[in-house]
N, C-alpha and C positions, 0 to 999 in steps of 0.2 A: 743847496749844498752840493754843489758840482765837485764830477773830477778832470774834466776840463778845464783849459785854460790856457789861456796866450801870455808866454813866457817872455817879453822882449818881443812881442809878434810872434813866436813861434809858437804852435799848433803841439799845446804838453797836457801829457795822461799822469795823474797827480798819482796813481797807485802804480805804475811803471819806473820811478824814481826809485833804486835804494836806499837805505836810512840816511849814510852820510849826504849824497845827492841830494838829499830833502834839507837835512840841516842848512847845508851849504844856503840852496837858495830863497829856503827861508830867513836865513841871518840877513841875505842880499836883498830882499825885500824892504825886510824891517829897516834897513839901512839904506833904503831907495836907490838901490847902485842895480838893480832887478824892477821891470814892471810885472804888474798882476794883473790881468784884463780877464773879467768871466765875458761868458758867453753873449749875454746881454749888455753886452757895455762898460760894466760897472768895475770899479779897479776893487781887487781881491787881498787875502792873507791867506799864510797858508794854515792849517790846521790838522789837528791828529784827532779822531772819535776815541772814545772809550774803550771799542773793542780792536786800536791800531790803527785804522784804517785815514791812508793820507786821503786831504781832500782840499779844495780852495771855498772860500766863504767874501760873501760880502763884509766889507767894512762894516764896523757898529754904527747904527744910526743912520744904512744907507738905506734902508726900508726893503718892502719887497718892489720885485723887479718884473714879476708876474709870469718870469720863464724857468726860476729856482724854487722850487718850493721846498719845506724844510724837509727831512729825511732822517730817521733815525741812525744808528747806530749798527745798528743789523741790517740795515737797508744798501748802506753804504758797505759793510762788507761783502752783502750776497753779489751787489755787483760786482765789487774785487773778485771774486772767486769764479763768477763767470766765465771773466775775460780772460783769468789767467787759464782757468780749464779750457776753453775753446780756443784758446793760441796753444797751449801745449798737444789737442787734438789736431793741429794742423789749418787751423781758420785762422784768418785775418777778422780779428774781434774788437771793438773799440764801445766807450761806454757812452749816454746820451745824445744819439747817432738822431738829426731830425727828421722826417719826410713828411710826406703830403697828409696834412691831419695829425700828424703821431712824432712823437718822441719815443723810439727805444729805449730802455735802462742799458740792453747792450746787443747790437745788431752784428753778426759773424757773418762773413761771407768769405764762399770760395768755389772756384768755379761755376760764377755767375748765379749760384743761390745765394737769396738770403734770408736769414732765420735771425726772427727777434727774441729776446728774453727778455720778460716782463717780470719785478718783482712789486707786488701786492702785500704791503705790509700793511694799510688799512681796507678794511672794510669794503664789498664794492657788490654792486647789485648782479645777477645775471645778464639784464641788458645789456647793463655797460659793460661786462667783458663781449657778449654779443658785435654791440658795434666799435670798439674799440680794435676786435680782430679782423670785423668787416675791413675795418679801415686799412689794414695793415694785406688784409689779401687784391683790396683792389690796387696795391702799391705792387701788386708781387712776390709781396714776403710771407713767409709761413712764422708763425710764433707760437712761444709757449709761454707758460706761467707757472710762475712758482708764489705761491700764498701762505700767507700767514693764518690766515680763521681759516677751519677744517669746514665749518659752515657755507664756508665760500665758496670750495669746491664741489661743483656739480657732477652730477652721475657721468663716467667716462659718454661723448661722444667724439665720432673723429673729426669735428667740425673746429673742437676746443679742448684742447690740450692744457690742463693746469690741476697741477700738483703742490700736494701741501708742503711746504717749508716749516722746518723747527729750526730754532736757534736754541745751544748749548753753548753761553760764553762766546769764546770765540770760533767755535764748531758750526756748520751750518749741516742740516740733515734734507733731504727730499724723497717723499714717498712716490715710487712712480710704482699705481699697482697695485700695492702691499709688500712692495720690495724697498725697504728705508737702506738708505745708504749716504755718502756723503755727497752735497749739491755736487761737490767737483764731478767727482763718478756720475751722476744722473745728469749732467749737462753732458760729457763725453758721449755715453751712451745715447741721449737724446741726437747728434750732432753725427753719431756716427751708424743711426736708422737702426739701432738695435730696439729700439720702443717703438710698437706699431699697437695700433685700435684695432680692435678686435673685438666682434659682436659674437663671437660663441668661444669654448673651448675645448679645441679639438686638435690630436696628435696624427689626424687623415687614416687612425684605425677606429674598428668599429667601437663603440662603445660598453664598456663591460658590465655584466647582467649579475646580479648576486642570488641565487637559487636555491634557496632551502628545499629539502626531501622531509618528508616525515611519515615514518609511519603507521596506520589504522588498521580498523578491521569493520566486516561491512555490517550495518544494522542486519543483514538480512540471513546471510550462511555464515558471516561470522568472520571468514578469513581474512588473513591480512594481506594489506597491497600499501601503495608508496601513491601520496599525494603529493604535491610542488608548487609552492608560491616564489615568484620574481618579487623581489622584494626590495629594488631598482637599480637604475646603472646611473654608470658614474665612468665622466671620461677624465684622465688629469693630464694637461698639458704638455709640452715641450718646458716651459714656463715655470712648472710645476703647480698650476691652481690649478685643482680639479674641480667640478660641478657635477652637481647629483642631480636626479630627477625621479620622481616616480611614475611607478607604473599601474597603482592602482585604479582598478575601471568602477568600483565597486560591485555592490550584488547583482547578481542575475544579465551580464552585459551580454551580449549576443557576441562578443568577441573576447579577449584574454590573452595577455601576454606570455602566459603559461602555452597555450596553444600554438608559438609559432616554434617552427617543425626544427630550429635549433638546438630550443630548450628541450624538447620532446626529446630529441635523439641523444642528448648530455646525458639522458638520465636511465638511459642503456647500461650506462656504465655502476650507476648506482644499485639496479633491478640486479646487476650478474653479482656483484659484490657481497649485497645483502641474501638474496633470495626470492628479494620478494617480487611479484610483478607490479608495474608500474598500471596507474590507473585508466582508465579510459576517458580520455575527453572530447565530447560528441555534443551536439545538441539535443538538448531535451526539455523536454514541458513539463511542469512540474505546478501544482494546484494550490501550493502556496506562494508560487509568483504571478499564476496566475499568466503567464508568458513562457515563448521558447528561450532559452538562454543556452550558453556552454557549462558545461556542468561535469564533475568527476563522476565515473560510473565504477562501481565493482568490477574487475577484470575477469573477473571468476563466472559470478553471478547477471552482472550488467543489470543489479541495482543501482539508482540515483542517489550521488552524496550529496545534497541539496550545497547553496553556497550559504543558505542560514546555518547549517548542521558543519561544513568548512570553518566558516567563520569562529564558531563556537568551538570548536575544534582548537583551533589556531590560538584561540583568547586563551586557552588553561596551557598551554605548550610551554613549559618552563625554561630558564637558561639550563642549554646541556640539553636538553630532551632533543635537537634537528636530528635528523638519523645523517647527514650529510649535507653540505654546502659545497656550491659549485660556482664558478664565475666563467658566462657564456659568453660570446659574441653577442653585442643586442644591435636593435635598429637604426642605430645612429651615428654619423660621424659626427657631429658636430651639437652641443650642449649649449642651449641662449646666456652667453653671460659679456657681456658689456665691460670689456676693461682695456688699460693700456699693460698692453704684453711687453713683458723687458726678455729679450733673449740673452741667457747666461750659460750659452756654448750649448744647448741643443735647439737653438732655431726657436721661430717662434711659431704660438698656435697655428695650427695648419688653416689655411682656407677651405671650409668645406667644400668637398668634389659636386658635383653637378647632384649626386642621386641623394644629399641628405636629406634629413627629413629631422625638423624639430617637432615633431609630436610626441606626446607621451607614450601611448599606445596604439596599435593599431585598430583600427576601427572595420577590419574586417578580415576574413579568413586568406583573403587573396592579397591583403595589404600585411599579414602577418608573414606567409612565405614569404613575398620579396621585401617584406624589411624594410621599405621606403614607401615615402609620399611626398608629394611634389610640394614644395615650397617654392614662391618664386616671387621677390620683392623689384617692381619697377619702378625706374624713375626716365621721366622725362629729360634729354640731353635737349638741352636750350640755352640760349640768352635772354631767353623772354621771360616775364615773371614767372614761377613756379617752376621754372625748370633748370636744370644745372651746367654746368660751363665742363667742358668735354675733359677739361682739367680735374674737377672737382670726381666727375665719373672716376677717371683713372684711378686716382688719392681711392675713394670709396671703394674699388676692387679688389685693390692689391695692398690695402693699409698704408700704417706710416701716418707718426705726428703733423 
């Protein structure tokens, strides 16, 4: 069910025709004063699907041909919609485009790139989108996919690019993301790099800490002072998807995200407010852990508030009972989340700077001040098996479908 075909010999896009146009050379057809030639050989009619869309068809009874195979209804419109989006963005866009190994649904090129669109209305393994985009990168082309089963699409990576497709009548939808908008729009956006792969999310500021205050008083003289649990951060996009993370280390850690020197000095401002002094956090040993840990101490007294006696503390704390909430600076530019970023006028997630660090907490008091730990993912730049094509490095650096 092609939208090519050779009109009289001439090289015709069956969804490029306007209605009268289509009449016309349909009538001429019918009345063999017009030849129909598809692509295969075989002489053609013309035909209209259900949801509008022109198309040319084998005669009845000419069998299959082995290069048209049959195509729905929504299949043949996603193409329409393609073509016509990616020529109204300024590409020279054409449907069933062949090369080495692959057939396009619809191949756009312009200045010397070229991007295929695949539409997946059946079913299809991981593999086979695997080597089917193999195919298309050792050709030069970059592609993308738009599918029908939600199933089908795999966790974003930037190697594969494919998003779910819904069909509404005659409406086509594409999610790129968790951004649904109309295929038209997400093929524009796709063709004009505003959709880039993106393995964390991050706006290139730090990440923000959420810091409850509450106030106690000591088993031991009784006074009260101000405890502080980080209760985690969360960074949100350019994009707008934000990603949360905790920061819990559990009991007795030898480190604590309460203890870097950010949170500490926030809570200055809590201490002048209230009245009360802020708690001491120090290492201490304590005989029911049995170990040295960081621990809250009395400020007054420099009794130990154990983190079993914290804990229990924290469990009866009711909604309304925080003496204050604060949002810090925390240690992170950058949040691990795997998606394709659509930029909708503030840019897209930042590339983390050199000094981020995706850990949760810091795992020491020296790693707490400066707020970072080294992350560093290698890859081998090669031709040779395991390693990647100096192209591919780039693509992987800087994003982009």
């Amino acid at each position: 069910m092609p939208l090519v075909g050779l009109v009289d010999g001439s090289d015709t896009v069956s969804t490029s025709l306007g209605e009268d146009a289509w009449l016309l050379l349909q009538g001429a057809v019918r009345s063999r004063k017009s030849t129909l030639t598809l692509a295969c050989g075989s002489p053609g009619h013309l035909r209209t699907s259900p949801l509008g869309t022109h198309f040319f068809a084998h005669h009845p009874g000419a069998g299959g041909c082995g290069l048209h195979g049959p195509e729905t209804a929504e299949h043949l419109l996603a193409k329409k919609i393609i073509v016509e989006a990616a020529q109204a963005a300024g590409w020279v866009a054409r449907p069933e485009v062949s090369g080495d190994g692959w057939v396009a649904d619809v191949l756009a090129e312009r200045g010397g790139v070229r991007i295929a669109f695949e539409v997946q209305w059946s079913r299809q393994t991981g593999d086979d989108y695997l080597l089917r985009q193999d195919r298309y990168a050792a050709s030069g082309v970059r592609a993308a996919w738009f599918v029908r089963h939600e199933a089908s699409v795999p966790a974003p990576t930037g190697r594969l690019p494919v998003f779910l497709l819904s069909a509404h009548g005659d409406t086509m939808t594409a999610d790129l993301g968790g951004e649904v908008m109309p295929l038209s729009a997400a093929v524009a956006l796709l063709l004009d790099g505003k959709v880039k792969y993106r393995e964390y999310v991050s706006n290139g500021q730090p990440s923000q800490l959420t810091v409850d205050y509450h106030e106690t008083a000591c088993h031991k003289c009784t006074r009260p002072f101000l405890i502080w649990e980080v209760n985690g951060e969360r960074i949100t996009g350019p994009c707008g998807r934000s990603q949360s993370a905790s920061l819990m280390t559990g009991p007795w850690a030898t480190d604590r995200p309460e203890a870097a020197p950010a949170v500490r000095r926030a809570g200055g401002a809590v201490a002048d407010r209230t009245g009360r002094r802020l708690a001491n956090l120090q290492r201490r040993r304590t005989q029911m852990s049995g170990s040295t840990y960081m621990a809250f101490c009395c400020p007054h007294c420099g009794f130990t508030f154990g983190d079993f006696f914290v804990s229990q503390f924290l469990a009866t704390r009711g909604e309304g009972e925080t003496t204050a909430t604060l949002h810090v600076d925390g240690p992170n530019r950058g949040l691990p989340n795997q998606h394709w970023c659509t930029d909708k006028g503030e840019g897209n997630c930042a590339l983390p700077p050199p000094d981020w660090t995706a850990s949760a907490a810091p795992e020491s008091t020296a790693s707490s001040a400066a707020g970072v730990s080294a992350a560093v993912t290698v890859a081998l730049v090669s031709n040779s098996p395991g390693g990647i094509t100096a192209r591919e490095a780039v693509r992987r650096m800087f994003g982009g479908f």
